[in-house]
C-alpha positions, 0 to 999 in steps of 0.5 A, spaced: 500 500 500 505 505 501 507 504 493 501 509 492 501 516 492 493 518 494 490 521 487 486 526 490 485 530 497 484 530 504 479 534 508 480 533 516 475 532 519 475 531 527 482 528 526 480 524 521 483 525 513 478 524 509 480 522 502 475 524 495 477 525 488 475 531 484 475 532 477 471 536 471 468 543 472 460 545 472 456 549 476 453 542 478 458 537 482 455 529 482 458 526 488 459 518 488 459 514 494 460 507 493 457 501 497 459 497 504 466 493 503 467 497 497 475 497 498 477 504 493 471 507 491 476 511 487 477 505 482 469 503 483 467 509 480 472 510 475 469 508 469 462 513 471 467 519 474 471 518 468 466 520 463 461 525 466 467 529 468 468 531 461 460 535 462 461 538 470 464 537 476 465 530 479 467 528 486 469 521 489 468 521 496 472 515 500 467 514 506 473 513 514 476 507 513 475 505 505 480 507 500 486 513 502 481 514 508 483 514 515 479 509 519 474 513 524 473 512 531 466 515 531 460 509 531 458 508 524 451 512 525 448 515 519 448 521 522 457 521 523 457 518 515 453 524 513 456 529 516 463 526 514 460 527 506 458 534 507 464 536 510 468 534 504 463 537 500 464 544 504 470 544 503 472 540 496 467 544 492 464 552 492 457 548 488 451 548 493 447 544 487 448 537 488 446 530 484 448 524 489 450 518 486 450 512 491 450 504 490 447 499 495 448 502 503 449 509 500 443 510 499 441 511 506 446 517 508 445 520 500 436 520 503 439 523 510 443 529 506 437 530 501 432 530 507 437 535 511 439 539 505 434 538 500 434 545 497 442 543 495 440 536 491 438 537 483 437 529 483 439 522 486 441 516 482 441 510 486 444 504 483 441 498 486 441 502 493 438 499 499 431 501 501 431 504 507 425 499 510 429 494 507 436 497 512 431 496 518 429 489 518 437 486 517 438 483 523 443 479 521 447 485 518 454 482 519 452 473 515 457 469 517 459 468 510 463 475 511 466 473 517 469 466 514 472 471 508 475 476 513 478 470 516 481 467 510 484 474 508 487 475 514 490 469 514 494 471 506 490 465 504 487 470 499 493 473 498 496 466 495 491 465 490 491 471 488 497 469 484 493 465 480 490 469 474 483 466 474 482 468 482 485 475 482 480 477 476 475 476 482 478 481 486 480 486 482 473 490 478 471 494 475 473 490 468 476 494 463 481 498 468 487 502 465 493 497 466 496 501 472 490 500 477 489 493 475 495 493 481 492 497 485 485 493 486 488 488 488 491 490 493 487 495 497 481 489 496 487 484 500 489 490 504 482 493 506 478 487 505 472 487 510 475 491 515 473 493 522 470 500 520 466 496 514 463 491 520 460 497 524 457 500 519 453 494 517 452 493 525 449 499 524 445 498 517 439 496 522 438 503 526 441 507 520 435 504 516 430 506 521 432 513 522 432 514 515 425 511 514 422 517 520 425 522 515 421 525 510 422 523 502 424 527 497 418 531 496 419 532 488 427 531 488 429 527 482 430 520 484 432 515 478 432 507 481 437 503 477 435 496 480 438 489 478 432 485 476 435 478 479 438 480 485 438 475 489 438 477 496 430 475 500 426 480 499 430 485 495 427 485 488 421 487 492 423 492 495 427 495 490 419 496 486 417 500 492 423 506 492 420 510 487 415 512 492 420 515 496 419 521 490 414 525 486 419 525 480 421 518 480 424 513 475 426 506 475 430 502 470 430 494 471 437 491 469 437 483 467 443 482 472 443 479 478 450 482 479 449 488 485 454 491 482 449 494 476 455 499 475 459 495 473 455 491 469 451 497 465 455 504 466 454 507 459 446 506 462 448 510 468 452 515 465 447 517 461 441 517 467 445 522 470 448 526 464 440 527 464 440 530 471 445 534 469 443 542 468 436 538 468 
């Protein structure tokens, strides 16, 4: 890991440096923020980030704990989650017109922001985001599958195989990267693979869900719902019909995936919702 430089900047917030990266230039400033266990949301983004720079202001935000983020000593509240996203979006960028792109867990701190500030946000883009009523009723957030993989990882076992091509090609995504990131995917999935601040916040995900299902909707905010028609988490596709009523300006769009990851399977989709959005 000490064999790369952080590609963006830091804002300190609460002794914490929070690592985003910005690129383009616009009046409007489209902020992605990536889902629970996602190593580089910098790398996971690259694709979408990439693209829409060349019509407006973009911005990764790297949540404490992911990416060149530090880990954070505060719990994994989505209060503590959004405060941090607004910090960075203080002092990252003068634009006070946002569209708010979050994949699966970032849904609920992008609804939290968008209830607080509502007048700031042009349009949310959700691509397979966790319903909020759906947050609130995992219990078991934390499957023992996750706590086998973090194990197995600790142990280097996920660092020998990765010698064999056919096995790194599971860590490393995106597809389709330029070369000299292929190196860096790996190795922030082996070095920040299911940490703890990633474990608290899917601790958390339950009273998150919930606090955010109190709160108000989005009143006429652009919401566009990109869902993968086969995901095959219980209960999901369903919830996933209902999000659009979390909007009087709502629009979904049903993936033939059963790949959560829809923005890696589909960006050229999602590039243009939100290029839609923008100037809107």
């Amino acid at each position: 890991m000490e064999n790369y430089e952080p590609v963006g900047d830091f804002v300190n917030h609460e002794g914490v440096k929070i690592h985003y990266v910005k690129k383009g230039a616009g009046e409007q400033t489209v902020l992605f923020s990536a889902g629970n266990g996602t190593t580089s949301p910098y790398i996971d983004m690259y694709h979408l980030q990439n693209e829409l720079s060349a019509f407006t202001e973009t911005i990764v935000y790297e949540r404490p704990g992911y990416g060149w983020s530090d880990s954070p000593d505060s719990e994994r509240s989505v209060e503590n989650i959004t405060t941090e996203m607004s910090k960075v979006l203080s002092e990252a960028t003068s634009n006070q017109s946002f569209i708010l792109v979050g994949h699966s867990i970032a849904a609920l701190e992008i609804f939290h922001f968008a209830e607080k500030h509502p007048e700031k946000v042009d349009g949310v883009v959700l691509i397979d985001g966790v319903h909020p009523e759906y947050a609130a009723q995992m219990e078991n957030a934390v499957p023992f599958s996750i706590s086998v993989t973090k194990l197995l990882n600790r142990s280097g076992l996920f660092r020998l195989l990765s010698n064999v091509d056919s096995v790194k090609a599971n860590f490393v995504q995106p597809k389709d990267l330029p070369e000299e990131l292929n190196d860096m995917a790996l190795d922030f999935s082996l070095n920040k693979m299911w940490n703890d601040t990633m474990i608290a916040e899917r601790e958390k995900i339950s009273a998150n869900g919930e606090l955010v299902s109190e709160g108000n909707h989005l009143g006429n905010i652009p919401l566009v719902v990109i869902s993968a028609k086969d995901n095959p988490m219980d209960g999901w596709v369903e919830s996933q019909e209902t999000l659009p009523e979390w909007s009087g300006n709502a629009k979904q769009i049903w993936v033939e995936t059963s790949n959560h990851s829809v923005h890696h399977e589909e960006p050229e989709l999602i590039i243009e919702e939100i290029r839609q959005l923008i100037q809107k």
